[in-house]
C-alpha positions in Angstrom: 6.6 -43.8 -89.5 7.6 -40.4 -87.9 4.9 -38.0 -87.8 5.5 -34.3 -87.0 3.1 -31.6 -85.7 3.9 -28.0 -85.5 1.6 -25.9 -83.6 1.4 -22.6 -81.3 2.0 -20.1 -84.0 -0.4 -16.9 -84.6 -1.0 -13.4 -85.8 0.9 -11.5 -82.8 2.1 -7.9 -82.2 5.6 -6.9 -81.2 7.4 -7.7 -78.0 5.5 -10.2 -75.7 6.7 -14.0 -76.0 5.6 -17.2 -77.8 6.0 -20.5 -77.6 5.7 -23.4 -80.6 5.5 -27.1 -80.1 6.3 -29.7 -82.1 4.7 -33.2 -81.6 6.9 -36.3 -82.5 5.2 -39.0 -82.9 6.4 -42.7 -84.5 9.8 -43.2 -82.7 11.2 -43.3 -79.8 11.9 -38.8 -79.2 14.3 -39.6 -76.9 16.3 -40.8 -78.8 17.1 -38.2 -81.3 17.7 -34.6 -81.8 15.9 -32.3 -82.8 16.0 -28.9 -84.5 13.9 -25.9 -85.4 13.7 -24.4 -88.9 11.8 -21.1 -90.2 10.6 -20.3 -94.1 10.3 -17.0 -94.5 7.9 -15.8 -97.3 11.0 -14.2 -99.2 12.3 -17.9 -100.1 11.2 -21.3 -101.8 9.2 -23.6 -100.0 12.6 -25.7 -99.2 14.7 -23.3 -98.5 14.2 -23.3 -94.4 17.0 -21.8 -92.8 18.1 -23.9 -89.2 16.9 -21.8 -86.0 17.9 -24.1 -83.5 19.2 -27.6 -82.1 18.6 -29.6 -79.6 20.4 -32.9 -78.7 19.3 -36.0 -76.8 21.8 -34.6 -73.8 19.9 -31.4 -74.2 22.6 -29.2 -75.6 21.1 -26.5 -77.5 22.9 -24.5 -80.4 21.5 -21.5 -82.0 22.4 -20.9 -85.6 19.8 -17.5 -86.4 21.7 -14.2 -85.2 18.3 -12.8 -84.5 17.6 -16.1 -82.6 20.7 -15.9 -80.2 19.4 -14.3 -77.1 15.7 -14.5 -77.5 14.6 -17.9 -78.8 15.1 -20.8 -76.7 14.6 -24.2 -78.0 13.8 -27.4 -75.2 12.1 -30.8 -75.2 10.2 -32.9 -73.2 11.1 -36.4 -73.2 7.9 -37.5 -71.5 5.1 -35.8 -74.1 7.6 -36.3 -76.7 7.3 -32.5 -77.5 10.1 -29.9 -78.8 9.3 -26.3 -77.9 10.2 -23.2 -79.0 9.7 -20.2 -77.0 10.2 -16.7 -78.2 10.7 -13.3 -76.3 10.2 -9.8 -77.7 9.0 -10.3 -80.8 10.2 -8.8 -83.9 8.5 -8.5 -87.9 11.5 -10.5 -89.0 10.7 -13.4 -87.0 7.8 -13.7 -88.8 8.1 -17.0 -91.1 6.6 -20.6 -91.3 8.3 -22.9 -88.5 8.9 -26.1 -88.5 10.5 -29.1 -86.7 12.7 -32.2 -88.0 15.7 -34.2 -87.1 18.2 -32.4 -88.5 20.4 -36.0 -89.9 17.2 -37.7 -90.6 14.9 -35.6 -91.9 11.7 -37.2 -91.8 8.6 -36.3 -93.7 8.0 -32.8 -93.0 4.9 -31.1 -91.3 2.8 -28.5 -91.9 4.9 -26.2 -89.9 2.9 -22.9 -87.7 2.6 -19.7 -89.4 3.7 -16.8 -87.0 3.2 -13.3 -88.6 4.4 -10.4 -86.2 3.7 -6.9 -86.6 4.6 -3.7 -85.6 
């Protein structure tokens, strides 16, 4: 069974970087893409708009307008871990993120709570 775990978020001020991690666990991670999502406070609980995706061949496609040219999603096969680095942070990134295989869509995490402010 696939287990996800989201982590590196935090209470963070404007501009600066960060960087989230997602631990895949169950399956072989090389195997399958993967993909960032965010749930902002505004919308349900499932309603997570796509951030990010991240094949096996490590082609990345951004979907977020605010995440083109700041966010940069990556993996590492060997720790089995999707990242998700952020530079110059904004208010409206601020949102619950979360990881899953965007075809699959396992079980979903807990997700990491970043809250920027100005």
């Amino acid at each position: 069974q696939v287990q996800l775990v989201e982590s590196g978020g935090g209470s963070v001020e404007t501009g600066g970087s960060l960087r989230l991690s997602c631990a895949f666990t169950g399956k072989d991670f090389s195997l399958y893409p993967m993909s960032w999502y965010r749930q902002v406070p505004q919308k349900q609980r499932d309603q997570r708009e796509l951030v990010a995706t991240i094949s096996i061949y490590r082609n990345v496609s951004y979907y977020l307008e605010a995440a083109k040219g700041r966010f940069t999603i990556s993996r590492d096969n060997a720790k089995n871990t999707v990242y998700r680095d952020m530079k110059n942070r904004r208010p409206e990134d601020t949102g619950r993120y979360y990881c899953n295989d965007i075809e699959r869509q396992y079980t979903w995490g807990q997700g990491t709570q970043v809250t920027v402010s100005s």
